[in-house]
N, C-alpha and C positions, 0 to 999 in steps of 0.2 A: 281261260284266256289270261295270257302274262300282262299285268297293268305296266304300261312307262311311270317308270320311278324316276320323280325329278327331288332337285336339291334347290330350296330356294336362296337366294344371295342376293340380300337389300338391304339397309342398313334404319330406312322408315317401317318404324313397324305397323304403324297401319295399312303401308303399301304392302309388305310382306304380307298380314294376314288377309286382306281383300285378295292377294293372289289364291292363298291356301283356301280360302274359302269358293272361290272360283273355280279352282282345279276339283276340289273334294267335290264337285257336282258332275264329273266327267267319269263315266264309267270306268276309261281302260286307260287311268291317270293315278299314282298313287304319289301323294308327298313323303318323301323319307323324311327331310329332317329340314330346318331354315338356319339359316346363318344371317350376324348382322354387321357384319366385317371380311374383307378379303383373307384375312389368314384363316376364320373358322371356317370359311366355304373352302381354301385348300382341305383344311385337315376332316371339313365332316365327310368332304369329294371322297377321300383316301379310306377313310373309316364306312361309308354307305354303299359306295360304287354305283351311284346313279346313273342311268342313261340319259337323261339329260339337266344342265344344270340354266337353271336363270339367274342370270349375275347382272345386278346395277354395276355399272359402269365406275361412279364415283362412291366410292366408302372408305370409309376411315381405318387406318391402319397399312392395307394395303388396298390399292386400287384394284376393280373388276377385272382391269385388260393386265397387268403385272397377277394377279390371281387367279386369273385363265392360264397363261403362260404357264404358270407352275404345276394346279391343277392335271393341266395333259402332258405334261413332262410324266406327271405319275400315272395319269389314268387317259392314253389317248384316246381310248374307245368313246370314251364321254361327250357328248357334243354341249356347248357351251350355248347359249343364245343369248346375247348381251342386250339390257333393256337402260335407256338411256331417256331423260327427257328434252334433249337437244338432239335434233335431226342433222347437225349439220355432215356436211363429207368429210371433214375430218374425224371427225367420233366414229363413223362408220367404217371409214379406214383404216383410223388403229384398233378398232373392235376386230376386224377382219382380220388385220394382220397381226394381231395374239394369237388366234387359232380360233374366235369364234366362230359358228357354222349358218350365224343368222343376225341380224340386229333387228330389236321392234322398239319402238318408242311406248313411253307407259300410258301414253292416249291411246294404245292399240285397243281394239274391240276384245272382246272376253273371247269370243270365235275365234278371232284372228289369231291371239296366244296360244291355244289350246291346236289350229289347226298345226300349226308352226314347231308344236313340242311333237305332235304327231307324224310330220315329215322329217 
């Protein structure tokens, strides 16, 4: 069975490794690689070809939603899910309107992540 190979993009690294650690417990989930800034999550995107990538929203250097942008300029197959701890409709809407294919906030359930990288 083919694992989804995701790309993590957070810039906390405790948050980044409570995902990896949460993902490595899902059978048909593999992590290629993590980034803790928008420009390594473009270049690890272009160098791993993940199928999906989890990008904070807010990180230093470049931002999630300008790092998505780029990202699928190179790699459009990739689906983006942009993780943010502000729910509001505006965040959602320029998350959307980058090209992400999902938004979750990072109070999301460990299920709900995992169901979400799988659709």
């Amino acid at each position: 069975m083919k694992k989804i190979s995701v790309l993590l993009a957070e810039d906390h690294t405790i948050v980044r490794e409570g995902f990896r650690k949460m993902l490595e417990m899902e059978d048909d989930i593999e992590v290629l690689s993590e980034a803790q800034d928008g420009r390594q999550a473009v270049v690890l995107a272009k160098k791993f070809h993940p199928d999906v990538v989890l990008m904070d929203i807010a990180m230093p250097l470049l931002n999630g939603l300008e790092a998505t942008r780029q990202l699928l300029k190179e790699r459009p197959l990739t689906k983006v899910l942009m993780l943010s701890a502000h729910s509001d409709d505006a965040y959602v809407q320029n998350a959307m309107d980058s090209g992400a294919m999902g938004f979750l906030l990072k109070q999301t359930s460990a299920h709900e992540v995992c169901r979400a990288i799988r659709e």
